[in-house]
MIMITI-223777 format. One line per field, with one value per atom (N, C-alpha, C): residue number from 0; residue in one letter; atom name; x, y, z. Coordinates in steps of 0.001 Angstrom, whole numbers, plus 500000, padded with zeros to 6 digits. Each point is the difference from the previous one (the first is absolute). Example, Ala and Ser with C-alpha at 12.3 -4.5 7.8 and 13.67 -1.06 7.14 Angstrom:
% residues 2
i	0,0,0,1,1,1
aa	A,A,A,S,S,S
at	N,CA,C,N,CA,C
x	513190,499110,500900,499650,500820,499230
y	494310,501190,501200,501050,501190,501090
z	507800,500000,500000,499280,500060,500730
//
This chain:
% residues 113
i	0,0,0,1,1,1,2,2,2,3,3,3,4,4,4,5,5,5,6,6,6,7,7,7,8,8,8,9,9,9,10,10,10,11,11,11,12,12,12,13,13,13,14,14,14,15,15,15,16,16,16,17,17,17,18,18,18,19,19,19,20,20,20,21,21,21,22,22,22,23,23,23,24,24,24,25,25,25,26,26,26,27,27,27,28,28,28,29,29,29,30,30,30,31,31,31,32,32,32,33,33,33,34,34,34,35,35,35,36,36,36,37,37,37,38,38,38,39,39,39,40,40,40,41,41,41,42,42,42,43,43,43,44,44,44,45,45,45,46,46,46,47,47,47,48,48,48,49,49,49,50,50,50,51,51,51,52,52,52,53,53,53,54,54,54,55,55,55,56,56,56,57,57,57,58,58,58,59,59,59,60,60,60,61,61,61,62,62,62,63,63,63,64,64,64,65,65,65,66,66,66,67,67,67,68,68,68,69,69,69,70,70,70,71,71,71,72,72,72,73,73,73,74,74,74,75,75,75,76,76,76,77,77,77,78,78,78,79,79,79,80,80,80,81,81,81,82,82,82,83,83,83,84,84,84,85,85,85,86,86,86,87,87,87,88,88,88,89,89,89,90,90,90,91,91,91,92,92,92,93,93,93,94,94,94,95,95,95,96,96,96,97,97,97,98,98,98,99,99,99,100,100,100,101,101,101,102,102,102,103,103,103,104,104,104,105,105,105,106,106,106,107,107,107,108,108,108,109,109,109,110,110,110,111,111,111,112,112,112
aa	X,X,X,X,X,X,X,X,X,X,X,X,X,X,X,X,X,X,X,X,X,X,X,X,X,X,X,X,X,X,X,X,X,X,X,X,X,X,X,X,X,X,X,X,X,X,X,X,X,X,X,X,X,X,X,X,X,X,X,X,X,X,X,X,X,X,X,X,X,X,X,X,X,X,X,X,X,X,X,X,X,X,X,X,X,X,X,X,X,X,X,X,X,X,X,X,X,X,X,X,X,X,X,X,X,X,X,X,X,X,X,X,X,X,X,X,X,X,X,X,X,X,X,X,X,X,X,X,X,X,X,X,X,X,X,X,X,X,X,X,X,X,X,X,X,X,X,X,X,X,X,X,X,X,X,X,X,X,X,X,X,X,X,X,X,X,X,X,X,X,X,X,X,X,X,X,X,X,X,X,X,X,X,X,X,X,X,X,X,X,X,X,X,X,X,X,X,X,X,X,X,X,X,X,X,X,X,X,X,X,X,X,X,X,X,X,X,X,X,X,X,X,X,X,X,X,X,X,X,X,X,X,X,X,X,X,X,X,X,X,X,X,X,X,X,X,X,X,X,X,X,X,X,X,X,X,X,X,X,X,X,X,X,X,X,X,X,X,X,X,X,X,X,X,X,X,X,X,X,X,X,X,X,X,X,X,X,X,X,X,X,X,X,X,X,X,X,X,X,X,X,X,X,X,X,X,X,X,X,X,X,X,X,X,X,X,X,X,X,X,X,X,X,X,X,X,X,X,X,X,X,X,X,X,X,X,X,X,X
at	N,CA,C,N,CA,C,N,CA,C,N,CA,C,N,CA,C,N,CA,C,N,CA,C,N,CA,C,N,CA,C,N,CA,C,N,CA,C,N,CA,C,N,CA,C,N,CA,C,N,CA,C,N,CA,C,N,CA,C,N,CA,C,N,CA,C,N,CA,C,N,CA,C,N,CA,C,N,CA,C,N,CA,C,N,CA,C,N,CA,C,N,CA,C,N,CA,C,N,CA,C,N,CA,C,N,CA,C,N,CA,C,N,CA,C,N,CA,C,N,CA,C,N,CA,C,N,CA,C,N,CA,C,N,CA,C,N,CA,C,N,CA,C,N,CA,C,N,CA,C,N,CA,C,N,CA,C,N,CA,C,N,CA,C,N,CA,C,N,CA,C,N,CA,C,N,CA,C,N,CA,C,N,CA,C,N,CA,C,N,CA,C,N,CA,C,N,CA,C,N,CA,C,N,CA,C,N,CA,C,N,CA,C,N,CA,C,N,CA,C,N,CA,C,N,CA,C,N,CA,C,N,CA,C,N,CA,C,N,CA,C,N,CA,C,N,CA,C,N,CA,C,N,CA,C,N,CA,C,N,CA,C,N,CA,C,N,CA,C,N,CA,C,N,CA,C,N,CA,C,N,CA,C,N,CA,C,N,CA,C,N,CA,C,N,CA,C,N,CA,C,N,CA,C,N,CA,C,N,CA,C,N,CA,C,N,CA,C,N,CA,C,N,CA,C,N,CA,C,N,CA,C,N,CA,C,N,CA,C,N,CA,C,N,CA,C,N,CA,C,N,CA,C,N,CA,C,N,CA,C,N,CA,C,N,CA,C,N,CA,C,N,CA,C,N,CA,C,N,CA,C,N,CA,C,N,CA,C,N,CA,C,N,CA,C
x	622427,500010,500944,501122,501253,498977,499829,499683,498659,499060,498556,501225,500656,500632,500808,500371,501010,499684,498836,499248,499005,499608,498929,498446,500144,498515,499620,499284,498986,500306,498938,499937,498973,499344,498831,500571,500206,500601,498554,499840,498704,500913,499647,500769,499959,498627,499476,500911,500894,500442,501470,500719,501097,500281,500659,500509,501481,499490,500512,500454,500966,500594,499092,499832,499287,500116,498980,500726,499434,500194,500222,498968,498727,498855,499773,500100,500316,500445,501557,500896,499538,499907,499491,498451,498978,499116,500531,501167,500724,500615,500098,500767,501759,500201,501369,500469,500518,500992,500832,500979,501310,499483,501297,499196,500792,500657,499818,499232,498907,498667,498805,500055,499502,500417,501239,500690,499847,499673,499722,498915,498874,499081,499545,500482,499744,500579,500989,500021,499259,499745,498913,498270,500190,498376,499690,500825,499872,499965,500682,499790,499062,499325,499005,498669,498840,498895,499328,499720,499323,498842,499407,499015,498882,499278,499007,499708,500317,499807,501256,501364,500903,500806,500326,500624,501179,500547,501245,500968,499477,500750,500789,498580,500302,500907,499834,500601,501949,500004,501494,500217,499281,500428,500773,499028,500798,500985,500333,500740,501399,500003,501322,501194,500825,501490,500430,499664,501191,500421,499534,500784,500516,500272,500587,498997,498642,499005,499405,499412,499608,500292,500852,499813,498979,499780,499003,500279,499299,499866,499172,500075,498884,500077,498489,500444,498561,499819,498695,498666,498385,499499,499596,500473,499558,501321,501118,500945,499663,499400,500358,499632,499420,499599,500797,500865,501282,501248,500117,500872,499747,498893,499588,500419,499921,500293,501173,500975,501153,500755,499506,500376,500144,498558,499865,500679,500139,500763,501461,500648,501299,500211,498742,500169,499093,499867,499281,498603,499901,498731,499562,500142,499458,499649,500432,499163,498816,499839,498759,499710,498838,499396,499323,500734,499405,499564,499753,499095,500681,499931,499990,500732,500471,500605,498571,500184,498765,500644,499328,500075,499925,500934,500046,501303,500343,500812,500509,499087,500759,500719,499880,500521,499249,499259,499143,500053,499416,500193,498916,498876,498490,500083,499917,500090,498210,499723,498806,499765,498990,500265,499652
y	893049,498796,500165,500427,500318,500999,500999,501417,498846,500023,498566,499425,499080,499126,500428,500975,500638,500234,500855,500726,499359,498875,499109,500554,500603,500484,499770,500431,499391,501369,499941,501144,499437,501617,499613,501161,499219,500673,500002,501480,499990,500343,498892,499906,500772,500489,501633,501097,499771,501262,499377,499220,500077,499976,501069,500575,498985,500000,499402,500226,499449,501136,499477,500618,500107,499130,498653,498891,498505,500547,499025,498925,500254,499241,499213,500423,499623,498902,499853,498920,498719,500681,498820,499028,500981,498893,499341,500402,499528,498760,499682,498845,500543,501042,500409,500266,499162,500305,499289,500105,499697,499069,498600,499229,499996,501341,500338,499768,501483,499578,499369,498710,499046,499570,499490,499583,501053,501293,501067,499647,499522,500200,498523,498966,498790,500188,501162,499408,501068,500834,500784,498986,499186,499158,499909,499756,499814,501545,501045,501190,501150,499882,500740,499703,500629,499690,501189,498904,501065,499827,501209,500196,499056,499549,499075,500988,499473,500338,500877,499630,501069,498846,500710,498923,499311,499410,499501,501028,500963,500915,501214,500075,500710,499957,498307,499889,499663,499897,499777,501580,500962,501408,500242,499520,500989,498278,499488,499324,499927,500830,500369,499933,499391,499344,501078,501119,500964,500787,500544,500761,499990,500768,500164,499920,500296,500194,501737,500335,500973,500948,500945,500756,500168,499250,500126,500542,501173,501144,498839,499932,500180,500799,500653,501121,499913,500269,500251,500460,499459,500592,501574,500454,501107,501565,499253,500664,499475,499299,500167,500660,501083,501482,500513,500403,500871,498933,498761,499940,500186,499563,500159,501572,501038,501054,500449,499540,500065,499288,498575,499661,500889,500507,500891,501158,500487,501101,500168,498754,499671,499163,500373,499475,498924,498893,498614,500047,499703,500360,498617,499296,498310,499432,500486,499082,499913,498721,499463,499470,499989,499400,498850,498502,499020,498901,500442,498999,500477,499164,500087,499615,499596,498729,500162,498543,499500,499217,499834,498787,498813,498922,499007,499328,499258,499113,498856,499580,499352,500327,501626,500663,499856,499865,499589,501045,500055,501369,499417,501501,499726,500439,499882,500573,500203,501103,500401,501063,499889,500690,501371
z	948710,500805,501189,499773,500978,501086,499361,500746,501589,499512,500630,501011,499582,500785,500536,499720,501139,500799,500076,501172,500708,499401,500667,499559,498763,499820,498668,499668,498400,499346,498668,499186,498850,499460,499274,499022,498676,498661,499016,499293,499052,498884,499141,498897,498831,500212,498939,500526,501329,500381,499234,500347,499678,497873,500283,498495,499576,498478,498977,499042,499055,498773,498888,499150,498506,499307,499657,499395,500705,501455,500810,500256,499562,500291,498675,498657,498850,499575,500973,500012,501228,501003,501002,499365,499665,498878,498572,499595,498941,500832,500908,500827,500041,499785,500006,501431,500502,501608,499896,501120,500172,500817,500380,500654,501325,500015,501648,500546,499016,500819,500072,499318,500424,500535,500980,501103,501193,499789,501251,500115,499073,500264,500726,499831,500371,501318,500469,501130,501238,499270,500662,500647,499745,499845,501554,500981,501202,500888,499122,501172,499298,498427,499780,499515,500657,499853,498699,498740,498585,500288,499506,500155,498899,500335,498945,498862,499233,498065,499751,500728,499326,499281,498666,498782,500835,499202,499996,498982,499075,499818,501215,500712,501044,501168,500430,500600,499615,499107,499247,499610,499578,500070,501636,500689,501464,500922,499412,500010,498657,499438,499340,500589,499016,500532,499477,499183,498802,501158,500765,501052,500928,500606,501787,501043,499537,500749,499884,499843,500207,500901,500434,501516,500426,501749,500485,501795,499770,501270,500804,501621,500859,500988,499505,501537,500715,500951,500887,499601,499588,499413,499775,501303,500034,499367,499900,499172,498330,499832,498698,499017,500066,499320,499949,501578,499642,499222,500361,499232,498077,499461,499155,499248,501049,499355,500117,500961,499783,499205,499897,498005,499392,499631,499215,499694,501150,500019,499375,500402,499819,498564,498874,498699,499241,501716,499393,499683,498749,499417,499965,500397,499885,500700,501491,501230,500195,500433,500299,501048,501062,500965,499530,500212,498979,501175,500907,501366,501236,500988,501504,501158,500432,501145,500962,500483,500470,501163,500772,501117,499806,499722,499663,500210,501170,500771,498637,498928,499392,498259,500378,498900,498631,499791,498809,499571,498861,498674,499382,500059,499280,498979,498327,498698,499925,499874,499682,498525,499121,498928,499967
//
């Protein structure tokens, strides 16, 4: 949300891309969250657009209060191969390309599955 509004632009997150720990989907249909994030997530309502038919599990997964946020790179589309392999190179076996920045003046954030 910070990263969008800072810069004056949008972003389109695919939620099959972004990785999760073992467990985690289990508990969110168990109704198990913190009610961070149901408060992150309530107040997300005005700057992200879900995609039609994504749960309310889903959307309280990538609205999680348990962390810091995820580290999130942006770099230019056309670097992000090399950076990808210079992750790699340097150990990180986990990164992921999990959407886009987009053109969008009112910062919106598209969750697509």
């Amino acid at each position: 949300r910070e990263m969008v509004q800072g810069s004056g632009v949008g972003a389109r997150i695919s939620l099959a891309s972004v990785p999760t720990i073992p467990g985690l989907w289990l508990l969110a249909e168990d109704g198990i969250a913190p009610g961070g994030s149901k408060r992150n997530l309530d107040s997300l309502r005005d700057v992200v657009v879900w995609e039609d038919g994504l749960s309310y599990e889903a959307k309280i997964v990538l609205a999680d209060a348990q962390t810091s946020g995820g580290l999130l790179i942006s770099v230019a589309s056309d670097k992000a191969d090399d950076l990808m392999s210079s992750l790699a190179d340097h150990g990180v076996s986990d990164a992921r390309i999990i959407g886009e920045v987009l053109d969008d003046p009112k910062a919106r954030i598209t969750v697509t599955s």
